[in-house]
C-alpha positions as a LaTeX table, in Angstrom:
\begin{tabular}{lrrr}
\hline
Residue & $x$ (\AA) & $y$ (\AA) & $z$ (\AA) \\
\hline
Unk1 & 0.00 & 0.00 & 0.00 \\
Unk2 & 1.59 & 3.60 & $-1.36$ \\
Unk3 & $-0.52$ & 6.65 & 0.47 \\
Unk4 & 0.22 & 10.17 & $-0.28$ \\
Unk5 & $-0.09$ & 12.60 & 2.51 \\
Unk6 & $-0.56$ & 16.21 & 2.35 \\
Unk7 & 0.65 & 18.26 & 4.99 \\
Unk8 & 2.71 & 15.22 & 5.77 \\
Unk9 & 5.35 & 17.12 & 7.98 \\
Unk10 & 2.61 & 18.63 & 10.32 \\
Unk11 & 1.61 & 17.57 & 13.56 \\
Unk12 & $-1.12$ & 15.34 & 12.62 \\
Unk13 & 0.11 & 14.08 & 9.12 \\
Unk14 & 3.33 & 13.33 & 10.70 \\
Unk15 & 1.80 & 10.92 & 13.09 \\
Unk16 & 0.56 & 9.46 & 10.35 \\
Unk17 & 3.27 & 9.13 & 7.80 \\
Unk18 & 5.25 & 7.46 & 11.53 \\
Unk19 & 2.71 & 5.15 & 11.60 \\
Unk20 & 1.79 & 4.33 & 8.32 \\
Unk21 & 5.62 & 3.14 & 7.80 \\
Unk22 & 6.91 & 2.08 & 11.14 \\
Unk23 & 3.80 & 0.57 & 12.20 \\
Unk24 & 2.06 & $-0.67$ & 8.95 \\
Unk25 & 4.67 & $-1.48$ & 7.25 \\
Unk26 & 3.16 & 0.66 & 3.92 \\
Unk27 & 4.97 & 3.43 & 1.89 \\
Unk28 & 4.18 & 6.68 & 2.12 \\
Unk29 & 4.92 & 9.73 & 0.20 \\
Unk30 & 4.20 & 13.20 & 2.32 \\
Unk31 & 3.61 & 15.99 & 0.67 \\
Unk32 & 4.62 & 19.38 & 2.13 \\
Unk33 & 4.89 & 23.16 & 1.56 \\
Unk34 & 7.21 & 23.18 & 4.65 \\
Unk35 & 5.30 & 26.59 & 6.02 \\
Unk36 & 6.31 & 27.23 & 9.58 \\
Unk37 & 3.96 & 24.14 & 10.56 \\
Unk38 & 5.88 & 21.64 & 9.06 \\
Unk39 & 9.06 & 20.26 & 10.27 \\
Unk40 & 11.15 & 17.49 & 9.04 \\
Unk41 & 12.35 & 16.62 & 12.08 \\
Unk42 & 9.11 & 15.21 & 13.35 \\
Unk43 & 9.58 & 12.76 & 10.52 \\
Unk44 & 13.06 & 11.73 & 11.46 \\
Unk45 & 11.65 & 8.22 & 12.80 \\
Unk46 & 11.29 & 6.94 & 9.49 \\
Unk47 & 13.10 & 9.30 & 6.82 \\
Unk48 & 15.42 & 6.56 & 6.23 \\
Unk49 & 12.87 & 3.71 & 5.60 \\
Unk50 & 12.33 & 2.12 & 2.23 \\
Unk51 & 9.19 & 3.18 & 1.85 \\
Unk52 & 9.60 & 6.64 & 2.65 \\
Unk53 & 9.31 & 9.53 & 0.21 \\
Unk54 & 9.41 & 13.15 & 0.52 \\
Unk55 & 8.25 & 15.66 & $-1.93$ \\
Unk56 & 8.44 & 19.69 & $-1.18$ \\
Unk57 & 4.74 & 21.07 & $-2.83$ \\
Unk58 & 2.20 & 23.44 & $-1.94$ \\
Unk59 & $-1.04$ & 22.01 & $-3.01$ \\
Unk60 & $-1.95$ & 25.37 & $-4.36$ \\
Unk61 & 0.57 & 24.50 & $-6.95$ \\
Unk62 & $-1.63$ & 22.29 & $-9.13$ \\
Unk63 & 1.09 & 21.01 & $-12.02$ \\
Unk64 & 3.80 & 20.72 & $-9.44$ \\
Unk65 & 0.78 & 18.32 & $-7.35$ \\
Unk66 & $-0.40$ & 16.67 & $-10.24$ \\
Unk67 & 3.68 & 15.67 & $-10.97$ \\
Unk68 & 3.57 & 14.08 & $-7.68$ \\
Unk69 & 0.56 & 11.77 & $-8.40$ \\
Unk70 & 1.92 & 10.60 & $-11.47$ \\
Unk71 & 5.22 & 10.06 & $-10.32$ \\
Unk72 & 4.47 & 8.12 & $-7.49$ \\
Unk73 & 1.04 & 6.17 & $-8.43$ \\
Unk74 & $-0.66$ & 6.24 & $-4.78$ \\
Unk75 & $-2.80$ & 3.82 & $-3.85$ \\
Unk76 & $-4.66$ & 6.16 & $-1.45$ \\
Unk77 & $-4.83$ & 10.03 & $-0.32$ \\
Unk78 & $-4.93$ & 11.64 & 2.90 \\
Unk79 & $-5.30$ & 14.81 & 2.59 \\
Unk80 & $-4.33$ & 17.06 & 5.86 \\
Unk81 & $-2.79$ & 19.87 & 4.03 \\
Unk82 & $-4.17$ & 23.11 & 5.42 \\
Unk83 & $-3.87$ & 26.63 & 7.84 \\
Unk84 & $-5.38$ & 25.13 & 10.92 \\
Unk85 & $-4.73$ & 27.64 & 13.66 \\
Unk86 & $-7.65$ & 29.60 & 14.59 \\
Unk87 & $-5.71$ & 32.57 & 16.20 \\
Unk88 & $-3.87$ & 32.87 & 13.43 \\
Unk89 & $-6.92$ & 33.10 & 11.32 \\
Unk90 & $-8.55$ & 36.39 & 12.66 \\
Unk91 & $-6.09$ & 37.76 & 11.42 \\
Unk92 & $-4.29$ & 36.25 & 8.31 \\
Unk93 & $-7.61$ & 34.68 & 6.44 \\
Unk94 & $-5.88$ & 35.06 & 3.03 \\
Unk95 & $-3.66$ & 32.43 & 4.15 \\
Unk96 & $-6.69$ & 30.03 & 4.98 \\
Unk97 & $-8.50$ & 30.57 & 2.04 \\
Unk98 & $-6.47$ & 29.84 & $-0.79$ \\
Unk99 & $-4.80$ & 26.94 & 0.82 \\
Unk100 & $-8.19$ & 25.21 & 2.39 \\
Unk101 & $-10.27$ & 26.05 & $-0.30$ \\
Unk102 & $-8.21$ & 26.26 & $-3.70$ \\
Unk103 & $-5.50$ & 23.83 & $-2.40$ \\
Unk104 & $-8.27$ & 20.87 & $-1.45$ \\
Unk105 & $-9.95$ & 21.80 & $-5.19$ \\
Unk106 & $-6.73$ & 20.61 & $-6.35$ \\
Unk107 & $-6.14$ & 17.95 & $-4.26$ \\
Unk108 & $-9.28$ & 16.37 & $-5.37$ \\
Unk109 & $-9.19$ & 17.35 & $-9.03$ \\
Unk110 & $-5.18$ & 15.82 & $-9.20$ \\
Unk111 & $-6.74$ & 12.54 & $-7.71$ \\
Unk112 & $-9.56$ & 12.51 & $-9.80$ \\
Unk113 & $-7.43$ & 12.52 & $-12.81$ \\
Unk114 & $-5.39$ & 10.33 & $-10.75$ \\
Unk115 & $-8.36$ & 7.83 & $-9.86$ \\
Unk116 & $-9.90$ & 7.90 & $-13.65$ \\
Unk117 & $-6.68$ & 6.27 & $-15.02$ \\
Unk118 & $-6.56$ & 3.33 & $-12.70$ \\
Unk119 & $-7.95$ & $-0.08$ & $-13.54$ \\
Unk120 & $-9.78$ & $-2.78$ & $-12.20$ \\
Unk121 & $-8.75$ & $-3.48$ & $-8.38$ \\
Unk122 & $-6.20$ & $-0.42$ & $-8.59$ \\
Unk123 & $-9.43$ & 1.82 & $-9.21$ \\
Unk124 & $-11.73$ & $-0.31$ & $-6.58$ \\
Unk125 & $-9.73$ & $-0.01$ & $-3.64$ \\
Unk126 & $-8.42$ & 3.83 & $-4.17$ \\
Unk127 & $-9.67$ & 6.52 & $-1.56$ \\
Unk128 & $-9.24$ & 9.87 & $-0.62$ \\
Unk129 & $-9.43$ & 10.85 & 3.07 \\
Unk130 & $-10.53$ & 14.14 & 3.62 \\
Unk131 & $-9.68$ & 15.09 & 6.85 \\
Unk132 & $-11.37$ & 17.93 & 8.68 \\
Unk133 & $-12.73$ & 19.59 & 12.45 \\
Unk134 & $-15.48$ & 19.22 & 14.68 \\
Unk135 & $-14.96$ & 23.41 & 14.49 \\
Unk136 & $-17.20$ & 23.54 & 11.31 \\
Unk137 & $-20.19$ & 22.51 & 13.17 \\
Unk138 & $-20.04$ & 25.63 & 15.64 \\
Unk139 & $-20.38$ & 25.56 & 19.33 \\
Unk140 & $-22.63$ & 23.50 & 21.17 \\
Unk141 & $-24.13$ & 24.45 & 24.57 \\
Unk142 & $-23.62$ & 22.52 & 27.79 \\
Unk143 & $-25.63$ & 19.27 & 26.77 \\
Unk144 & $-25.39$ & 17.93 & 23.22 \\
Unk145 & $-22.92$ & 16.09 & 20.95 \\
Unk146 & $-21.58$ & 16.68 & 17.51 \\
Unk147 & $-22.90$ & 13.62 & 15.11 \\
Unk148 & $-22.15$ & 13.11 & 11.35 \\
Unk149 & $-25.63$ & 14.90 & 10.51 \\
Unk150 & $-25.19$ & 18.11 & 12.55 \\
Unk151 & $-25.79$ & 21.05 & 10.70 \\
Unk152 & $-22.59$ & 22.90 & 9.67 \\
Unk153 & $-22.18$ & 26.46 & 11.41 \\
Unk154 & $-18.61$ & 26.99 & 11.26 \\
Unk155 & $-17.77$ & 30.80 & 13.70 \\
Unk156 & $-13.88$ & 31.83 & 12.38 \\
Unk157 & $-12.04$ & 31.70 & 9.39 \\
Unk158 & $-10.32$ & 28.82 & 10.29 \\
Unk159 & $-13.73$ & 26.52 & 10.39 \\
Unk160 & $-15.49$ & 28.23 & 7.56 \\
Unk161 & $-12.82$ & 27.45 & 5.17 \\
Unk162 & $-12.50$ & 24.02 & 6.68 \\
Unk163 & $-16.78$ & 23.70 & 6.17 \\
Unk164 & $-15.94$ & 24.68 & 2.59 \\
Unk165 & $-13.06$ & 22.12 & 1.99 \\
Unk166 & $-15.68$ & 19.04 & 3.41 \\
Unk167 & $-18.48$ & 20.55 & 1.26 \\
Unk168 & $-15.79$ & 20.15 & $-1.83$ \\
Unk169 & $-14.93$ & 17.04 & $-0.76$ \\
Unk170 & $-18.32$ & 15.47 & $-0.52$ \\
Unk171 & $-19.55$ & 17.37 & $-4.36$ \\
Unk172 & $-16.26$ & 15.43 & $-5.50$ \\
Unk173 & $-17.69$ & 11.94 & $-4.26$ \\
Unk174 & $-21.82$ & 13.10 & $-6.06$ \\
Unk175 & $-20.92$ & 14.71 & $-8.68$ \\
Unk176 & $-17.88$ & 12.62 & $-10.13$ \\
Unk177 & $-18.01$ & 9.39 & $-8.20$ \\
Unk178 & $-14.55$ & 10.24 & $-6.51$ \\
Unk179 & $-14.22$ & 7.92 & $-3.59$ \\
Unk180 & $-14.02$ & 10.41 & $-0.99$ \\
Unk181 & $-14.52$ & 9.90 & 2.51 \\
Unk182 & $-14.25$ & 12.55 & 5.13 \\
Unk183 & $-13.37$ & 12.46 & 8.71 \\
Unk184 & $-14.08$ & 15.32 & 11.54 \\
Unk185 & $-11.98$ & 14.78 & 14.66 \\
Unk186 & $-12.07$ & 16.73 & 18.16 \\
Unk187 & $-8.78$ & 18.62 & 19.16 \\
Unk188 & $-5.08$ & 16.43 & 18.55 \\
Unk189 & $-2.66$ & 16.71 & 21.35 \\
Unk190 & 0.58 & 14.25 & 21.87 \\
Unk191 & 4.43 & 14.37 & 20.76 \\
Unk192 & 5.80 & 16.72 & 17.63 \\
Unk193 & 2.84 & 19.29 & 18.58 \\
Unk194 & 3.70 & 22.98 & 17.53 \\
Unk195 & 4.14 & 24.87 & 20.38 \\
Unk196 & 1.78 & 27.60 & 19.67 \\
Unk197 & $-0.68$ & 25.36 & 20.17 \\
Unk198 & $-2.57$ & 25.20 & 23.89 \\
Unk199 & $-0.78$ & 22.19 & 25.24 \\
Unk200 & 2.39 & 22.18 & 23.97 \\
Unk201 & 2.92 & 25.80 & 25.06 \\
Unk202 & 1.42 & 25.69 & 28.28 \\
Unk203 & 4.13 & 23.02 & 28.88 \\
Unk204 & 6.50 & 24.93 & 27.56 \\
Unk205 & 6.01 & 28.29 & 29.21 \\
Unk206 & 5.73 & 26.48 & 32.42 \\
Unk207 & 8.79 & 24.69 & 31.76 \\
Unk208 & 11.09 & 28.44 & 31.37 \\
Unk209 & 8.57 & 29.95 & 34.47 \\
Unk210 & 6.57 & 32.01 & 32.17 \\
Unk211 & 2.96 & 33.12 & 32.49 \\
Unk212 & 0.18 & 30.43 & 31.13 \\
Unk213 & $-2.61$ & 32.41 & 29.43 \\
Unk214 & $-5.57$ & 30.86 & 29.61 \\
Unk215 & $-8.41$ & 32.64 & 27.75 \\
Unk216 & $-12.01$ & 34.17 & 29.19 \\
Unk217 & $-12.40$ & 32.14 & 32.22 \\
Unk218 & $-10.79$ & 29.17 & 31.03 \\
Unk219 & $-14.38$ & 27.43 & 31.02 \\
Unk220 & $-14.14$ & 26.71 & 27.46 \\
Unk221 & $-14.53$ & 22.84 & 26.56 \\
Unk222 & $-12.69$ & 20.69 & 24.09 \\
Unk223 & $-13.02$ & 16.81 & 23.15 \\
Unk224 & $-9.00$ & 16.02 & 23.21 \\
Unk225 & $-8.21$ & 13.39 & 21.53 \\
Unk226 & $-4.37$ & 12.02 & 21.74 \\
Unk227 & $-2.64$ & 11.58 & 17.91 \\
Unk228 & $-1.98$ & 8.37 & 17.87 \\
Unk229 & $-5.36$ & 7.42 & 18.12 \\
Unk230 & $-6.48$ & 9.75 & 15.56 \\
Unk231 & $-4.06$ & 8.25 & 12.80 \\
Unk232 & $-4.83$ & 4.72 & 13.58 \\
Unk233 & $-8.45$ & 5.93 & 13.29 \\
Unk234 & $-7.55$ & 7.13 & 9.71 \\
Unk235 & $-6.14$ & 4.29 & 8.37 \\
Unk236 & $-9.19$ & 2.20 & 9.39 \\
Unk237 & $-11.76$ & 4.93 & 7.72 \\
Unk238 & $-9.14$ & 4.73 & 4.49 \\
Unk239 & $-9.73$ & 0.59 & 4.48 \\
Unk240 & $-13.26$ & $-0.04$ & 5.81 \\
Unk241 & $-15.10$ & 3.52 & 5.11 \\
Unk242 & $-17.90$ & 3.92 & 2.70 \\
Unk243 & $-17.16$ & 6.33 & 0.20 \\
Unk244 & $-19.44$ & 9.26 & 0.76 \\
Unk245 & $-19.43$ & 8.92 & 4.37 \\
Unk246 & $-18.35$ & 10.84 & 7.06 \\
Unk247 & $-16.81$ & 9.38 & 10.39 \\
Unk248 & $-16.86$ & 11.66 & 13.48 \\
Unk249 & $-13.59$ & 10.90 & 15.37 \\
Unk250 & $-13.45$ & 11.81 & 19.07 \\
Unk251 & $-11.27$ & 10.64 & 22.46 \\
Unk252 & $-14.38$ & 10.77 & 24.74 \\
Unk253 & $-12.64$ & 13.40 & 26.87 \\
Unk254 & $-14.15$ & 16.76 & 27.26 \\
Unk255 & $-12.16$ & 18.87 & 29.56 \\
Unk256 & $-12.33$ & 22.29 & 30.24 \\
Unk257 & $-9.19$ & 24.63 & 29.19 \\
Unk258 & $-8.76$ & 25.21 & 32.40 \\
Unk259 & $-8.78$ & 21.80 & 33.85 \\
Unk260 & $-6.41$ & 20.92 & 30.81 \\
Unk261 & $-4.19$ & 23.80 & 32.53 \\
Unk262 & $-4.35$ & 22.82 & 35.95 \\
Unk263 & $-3.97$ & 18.77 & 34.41 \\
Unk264 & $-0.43$ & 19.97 & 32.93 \\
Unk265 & 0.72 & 21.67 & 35.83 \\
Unk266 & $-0.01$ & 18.90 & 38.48 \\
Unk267 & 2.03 & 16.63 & 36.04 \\
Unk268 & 5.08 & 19.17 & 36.03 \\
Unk269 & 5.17 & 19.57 & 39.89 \\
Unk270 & 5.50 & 15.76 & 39.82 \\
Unk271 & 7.85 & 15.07 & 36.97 \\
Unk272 & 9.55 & 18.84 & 37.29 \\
Unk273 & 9.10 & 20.31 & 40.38 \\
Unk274 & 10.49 & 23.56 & 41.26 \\
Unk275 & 10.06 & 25.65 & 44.18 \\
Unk276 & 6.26 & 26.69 & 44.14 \\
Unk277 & 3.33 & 25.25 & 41.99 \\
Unk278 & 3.08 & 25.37 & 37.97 \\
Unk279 & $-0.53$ & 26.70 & 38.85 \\
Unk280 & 0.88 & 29.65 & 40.09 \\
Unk281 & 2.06 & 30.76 & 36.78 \\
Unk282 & $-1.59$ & 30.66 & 35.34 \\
Unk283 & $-2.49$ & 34.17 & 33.88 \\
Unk284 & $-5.91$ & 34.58 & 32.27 \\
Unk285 & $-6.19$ & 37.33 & 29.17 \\
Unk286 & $-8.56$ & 38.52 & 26.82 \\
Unk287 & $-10.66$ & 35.80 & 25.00 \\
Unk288 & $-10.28$ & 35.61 & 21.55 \\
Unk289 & $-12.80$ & 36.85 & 19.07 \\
Unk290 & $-16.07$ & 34.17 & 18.04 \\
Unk291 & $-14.41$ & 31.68 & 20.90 \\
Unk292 & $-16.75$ & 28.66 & 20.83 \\
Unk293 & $-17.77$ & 27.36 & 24.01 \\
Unk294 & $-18.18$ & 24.05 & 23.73 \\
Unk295 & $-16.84$ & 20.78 & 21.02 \\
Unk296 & $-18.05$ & 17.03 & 21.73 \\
Unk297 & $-17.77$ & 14.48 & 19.43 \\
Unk298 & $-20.00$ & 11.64 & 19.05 \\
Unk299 & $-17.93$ & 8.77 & 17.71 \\
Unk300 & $-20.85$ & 5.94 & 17.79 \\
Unk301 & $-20.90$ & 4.91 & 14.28 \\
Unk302 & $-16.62$ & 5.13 & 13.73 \\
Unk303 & $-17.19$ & 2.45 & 16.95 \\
Unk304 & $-20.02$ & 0.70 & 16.08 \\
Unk305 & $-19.60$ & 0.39 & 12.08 \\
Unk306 & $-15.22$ & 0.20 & 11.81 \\
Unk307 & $-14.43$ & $-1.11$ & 15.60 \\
Unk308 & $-12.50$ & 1.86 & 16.26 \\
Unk309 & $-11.56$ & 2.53 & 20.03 \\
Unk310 & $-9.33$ & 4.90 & 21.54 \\
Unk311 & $-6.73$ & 3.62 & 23.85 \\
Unk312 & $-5.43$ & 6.57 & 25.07 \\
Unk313 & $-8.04$ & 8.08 & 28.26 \\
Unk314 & $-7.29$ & 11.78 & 28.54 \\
Unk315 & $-5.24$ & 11.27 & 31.98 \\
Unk316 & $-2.88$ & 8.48 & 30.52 \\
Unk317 & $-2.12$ & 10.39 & 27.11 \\
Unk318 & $-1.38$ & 13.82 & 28.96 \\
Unk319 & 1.24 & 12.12 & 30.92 \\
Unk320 & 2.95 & 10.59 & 27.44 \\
Unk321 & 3.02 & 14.38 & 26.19 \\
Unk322 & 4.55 & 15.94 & 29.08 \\
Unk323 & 7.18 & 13.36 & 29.68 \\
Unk324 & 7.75 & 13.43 & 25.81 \\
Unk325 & 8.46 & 17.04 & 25.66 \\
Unk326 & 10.78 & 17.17 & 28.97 \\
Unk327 & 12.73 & 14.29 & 27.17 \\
Unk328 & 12.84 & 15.85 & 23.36 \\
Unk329 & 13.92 & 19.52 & 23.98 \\
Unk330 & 16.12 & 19.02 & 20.89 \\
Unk331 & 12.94 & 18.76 & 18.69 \\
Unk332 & 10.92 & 22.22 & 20.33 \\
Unk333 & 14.13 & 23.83 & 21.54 \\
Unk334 & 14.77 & 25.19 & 17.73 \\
Unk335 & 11.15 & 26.38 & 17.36 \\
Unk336 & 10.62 & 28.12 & 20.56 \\
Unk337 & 14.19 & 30.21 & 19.80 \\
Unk338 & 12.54 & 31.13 & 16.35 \\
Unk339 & 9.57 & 32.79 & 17.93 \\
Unk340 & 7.30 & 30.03 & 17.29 \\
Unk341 & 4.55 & 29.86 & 20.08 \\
Unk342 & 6.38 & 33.16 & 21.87 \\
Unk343 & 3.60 & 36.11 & 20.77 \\
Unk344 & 0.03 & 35.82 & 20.98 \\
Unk345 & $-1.74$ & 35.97 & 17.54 \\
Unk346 & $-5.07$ & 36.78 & 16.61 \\
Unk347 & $-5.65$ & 40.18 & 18.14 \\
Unk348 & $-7.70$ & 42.27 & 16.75 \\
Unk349 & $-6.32$ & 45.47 & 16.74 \\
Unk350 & $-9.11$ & 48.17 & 18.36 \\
\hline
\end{tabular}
C-alpha cells in the first residue's frame, strides 16, 4: 500500500506518515509546503525507511501536485494539508483561504485525474481521506454532541474554510463518483505538537517559568483526543469507510481549558518540580474573538460500524506528552528560539 499525505510534515500528518511506515509497514509519500507548521524533524523516525518519500509542494501549486501523483502512483490520499490555527486566522484569512479552499480543489481534481486512469482493483480499492474539524459545526451548549448529521455552522475563518473544503470534498464523491470519505476529529494533542498550540505551550512556558494564558475564564470545553489514536483511526476509515461517508472521530474526553491547565501543571510539579506550583504561573487574558464554548464528538458509528476505540483516556495520554516534551527539547528547543509559540496571535487590533 503507497498513500500520499498532504501536509505530511505537520503535527497530525506526521503521526501518520510514523505510523503508516513504522507501524504498517506501507509506503508513504508526504507531501509538504514546509510553512512554519511543518518540520522534518518530526519525521526523522522513518526518513530513512524504504518506503519513505518526501516531496516539497504546496497544493496550491496544481502542475507541481499533479507531478507528484503521477510520479508516485498512490494507492490512497490523505489529505491534511491546510492553515489550521484559529488565532492565526482572525487575522491572516488570506492564508486560509487559498490553501483550504483552492489547495483541497486541487487535491481532489489531481486525484480525480489520478483515480480515472486506474484499472480494475487499482481503481476499486483507491480513496481519498478528507480530513477535517469538529470546528465547522459551531459551538454547542452545555448538553449535546456533535454527530455526522449536525448542521454545519462553522464561527472563524479557520472553520469556515475548513466547512468549505468538506463541502468540496463530498460534491467530489456526487458529482464525479470520486471515492471520498471525510473524517471530523475533536482537538489532537501528543508528541511533535507545535508549540503555539494550547498544550504544547502551556508546557512549555511552564517549563522556562513564564505566564500560562488561559483565555475568558478558562471554562471553554474541548473533546481532546491524543494523535496516535487519531491516525490509527484514519487508516481504518481509508480501508473499511464507505465512500461518501463521514466518520466523526473523538477521544471521549471533554475537559475544560482550564482543567487541561491545571492537568499539565499537576504533572510538572510531579515530573519537574520547582520551588512553588506550575498553577501559580496561570495568567488569564482577553478571550479571543467568536471563541466557541463548547466541542463534543460523538464517535458511535466510527465504533459501532469500523471497531475503532481509543486507547489513550485523557489522563494516561497527557502524561505521554509531558514526559515526551521534557525528554525531546532538541525537537521544540529550535522552534521556541525562532519565535514560534512566543507572541500571541489573533488580536484584533481596536
Amino acid at each position: 500500500m503507497k498513500a500520499l499525505i498532504t501536509g505530511g510534515a505537520g503535527f497530525i500528518g506526521s503521526a501518520l506518515a510514523r505510523h503508516v511506515i513504522g507501524g504498517l509497514g506501507w509506503r508513504a509519500v508526504v507531501v509538504d509546503k514546509l510553512t512554519y507548521a511543518g518540520n522534518l524533524s518530526s519525521l526523522a523516525p522513518v526518513s530513512d525507511a524504504d518506503g519513505y518519500a518526501f516531496a516539497q509542494v504546496d497544493i496550491c501549486d496544481r502542475a507541481a501536485l499533479a507531478a507528484v501523483f503521477a510520479k508516485h502512483q498512490p494507492d490512497l490520499v490523505f489529505h491534511l494539508a491546510a492553515e489550521s490555527h484559529v488565532d492565526r486566522s482572525i487575522t491572516h484569512a488570506a492564508a486560509f483561504i487559498e490553501t483550504n479552499l483552492v489547495g483541497t480543489f486541487n487535491v481532489l481534481e489531481c486525484a480525480r485525474q489520478h483515480w480515472l486512469g486506474l484499472k480494475g482493483e487499482a481503481r476499486d480499492a483507491f480513496r481519498v481521506v478528507h480530513i477535517s474539524t469538529d470546528e465547522v459545526f459551531g459551538s454547542l451548549g452545555d448538553e449535546g454532541l456533535f454527530r455526522e448529521d449536525t448542521p454545519y455552522d462553522p464561527r472563524s475563518p479557520y472553520s469556515a474554510s475548513k466547512a468549505g473544503a468538506d463541502h468540496l470534498a463530498s460534491a467530489w464523491f456526487h458529482t464525479y463518483g470520486l471515492p471520498v470519505v471525510i473524517s471530523n476529529c475533536s482537538n489532537n494533542y501528543g508528541p511533535y505538537h507545535l508549540p503555539e498550540k494550547l498544550i504544547p505551550l502551556t508546557i512549555l512556558n511552564a517549563l522556562d517559568g513564564k505566564a500560562l494564558p488561559v483565555y475568558g475564564d478558562g471554562t471553554n470545553v474541548r473533546d481532546w483526543l491524543y494523535v496516535d489514536d487519531h491516525v490509527a483511526a484514519l487508516c481504518l476509515i481509508a480501508e473499511k469507510g464507505a465512500p461518501g461517508r463521514s466518520y466523526n472521530v473523538g477521544g471521549r474526553n471533554e475537559r475544560m481549558n482550564i482543567d487541561v491547565v491545571h492537568r499539565i501543571c499537576d504533572l510538572l510539579d510531579a515530573m519537574a518540580p520547582k520551588q512553588s506550583t506550575h498553577r501559580d504561573l496561570i495568567t488569564f487574558v482577553a478571550d479571543r474573538p467568536g471563541h466557541d464554548h463548547r466541542y463534543a464528538i460523538d464517535a458511535t458509528r466510527l465504533e459501532t460500524e469500523l471497531g475503532w476505540r481509543a486507547r489513550e483516556t485523557f489522563e494516561t495520554g497527557m502524561e505521554r506528552t509531558v514526559r515526551w516534551y521534557l525528554d525531546n527539547e532538541h525537537w521544540w528547543g529550535p522552534l521556541r528560539a525562532a519565535g514560534v509559540g512566543v507572541a500571541r496571535q489573533g488580536l484584533l487590533k481596536t
